[in-house]
C-alpha positions as CSV (number, residue, x, y, z in Angstrom):
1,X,-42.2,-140.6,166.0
2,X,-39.2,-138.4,166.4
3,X,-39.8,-136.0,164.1
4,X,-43.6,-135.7,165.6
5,X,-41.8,-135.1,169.2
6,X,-39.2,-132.2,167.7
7,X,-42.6,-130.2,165.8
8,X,-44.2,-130.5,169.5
9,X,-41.5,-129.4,171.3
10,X,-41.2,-126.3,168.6
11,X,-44.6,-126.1,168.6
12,X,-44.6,-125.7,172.6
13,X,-41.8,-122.9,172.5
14,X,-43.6,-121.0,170.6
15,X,-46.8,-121.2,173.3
16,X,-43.7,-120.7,176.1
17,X,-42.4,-117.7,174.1
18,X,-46.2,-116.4,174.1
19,X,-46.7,-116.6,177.2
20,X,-43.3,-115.3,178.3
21,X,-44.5,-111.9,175.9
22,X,-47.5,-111.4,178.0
23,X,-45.3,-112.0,181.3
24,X,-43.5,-109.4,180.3
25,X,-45.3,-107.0,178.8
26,X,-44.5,-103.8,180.1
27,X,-46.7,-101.1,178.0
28,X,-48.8,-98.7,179.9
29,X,-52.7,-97.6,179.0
30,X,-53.8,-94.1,178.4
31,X,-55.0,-94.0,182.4
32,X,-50.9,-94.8,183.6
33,X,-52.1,-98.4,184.2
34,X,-50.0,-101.7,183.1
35,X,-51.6,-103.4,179.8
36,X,-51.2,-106.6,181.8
37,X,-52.3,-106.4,185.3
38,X,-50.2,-108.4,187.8
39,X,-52.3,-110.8,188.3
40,X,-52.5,-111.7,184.5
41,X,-48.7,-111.7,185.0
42,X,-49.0,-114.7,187.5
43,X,-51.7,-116.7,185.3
44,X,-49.0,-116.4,181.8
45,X,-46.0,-116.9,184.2
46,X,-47.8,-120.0,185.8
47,X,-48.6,-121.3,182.2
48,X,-44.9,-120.7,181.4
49,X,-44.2,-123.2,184.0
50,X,-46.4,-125.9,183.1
51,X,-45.5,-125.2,179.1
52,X,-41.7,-125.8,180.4
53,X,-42.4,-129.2,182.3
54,X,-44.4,-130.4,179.7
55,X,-41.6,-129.8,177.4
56,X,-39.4,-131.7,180.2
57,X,-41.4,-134.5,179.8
58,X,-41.8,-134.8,176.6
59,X,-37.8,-134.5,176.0
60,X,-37.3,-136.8,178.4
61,X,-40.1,-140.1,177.3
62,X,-42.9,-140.0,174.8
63,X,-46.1,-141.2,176.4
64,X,-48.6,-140.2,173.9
65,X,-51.7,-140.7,176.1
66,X,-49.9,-138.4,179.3
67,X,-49.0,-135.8,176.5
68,X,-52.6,-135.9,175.0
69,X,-53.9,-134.7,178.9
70,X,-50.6,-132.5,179.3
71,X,-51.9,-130.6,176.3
72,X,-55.4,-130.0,176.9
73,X,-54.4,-128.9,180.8
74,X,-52.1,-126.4,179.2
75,X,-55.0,-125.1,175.9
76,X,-57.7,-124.9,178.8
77,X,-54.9,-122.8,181.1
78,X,-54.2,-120.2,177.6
79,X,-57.9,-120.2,177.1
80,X,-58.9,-119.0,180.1
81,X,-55.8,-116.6,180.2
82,X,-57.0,-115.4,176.9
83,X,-60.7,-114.6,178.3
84,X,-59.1,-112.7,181.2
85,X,-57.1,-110.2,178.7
86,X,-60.2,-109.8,176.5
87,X,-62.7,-109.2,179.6
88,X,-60.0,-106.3,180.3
């Protein structure tokens, strides 16, 4: 069980760090506008937030059934974050 919670928690950095990258993105288009608009800023920095708490909870107790929902709140959040940059 332990070593299943330490590859989730890794395994949820990563999707923090991802998200963090698109947060931060600062390159610039051909027309002088930002690759990431600052709206898709808030959407990645909001599903920073969630990745951290549910790397909180998950540190903190192991209830398979509440990490199960967690996780499929925080892949529909990416997906639809992911549709938003490729609509762009």
């Amino acid at each position: 069980m332990q070593k299943t919670r330490l590859k989730l928690l890794r395994d949820l950095e990563d999707m923090f760090n991802m998200a963090k990258g698109y947060a931060q993105n600062k390159e610039i288009t051909k027309t002088d506008e930002p690759v990431v608009s600052p709206k898709q800023k808030q959407i990645w920095i909001r599903i920073m937030a969630y990745t951290g708490q549910v790397m909180n909870s998950i540190s903190k107790s192991f209830d398979e059934a509440q990490v199960t929902k967690d996780l499929e709140r925080l892949e529909k959040l990416i997906n639809e974050a992911m549709a938003k940059e490729e609509s762009r």
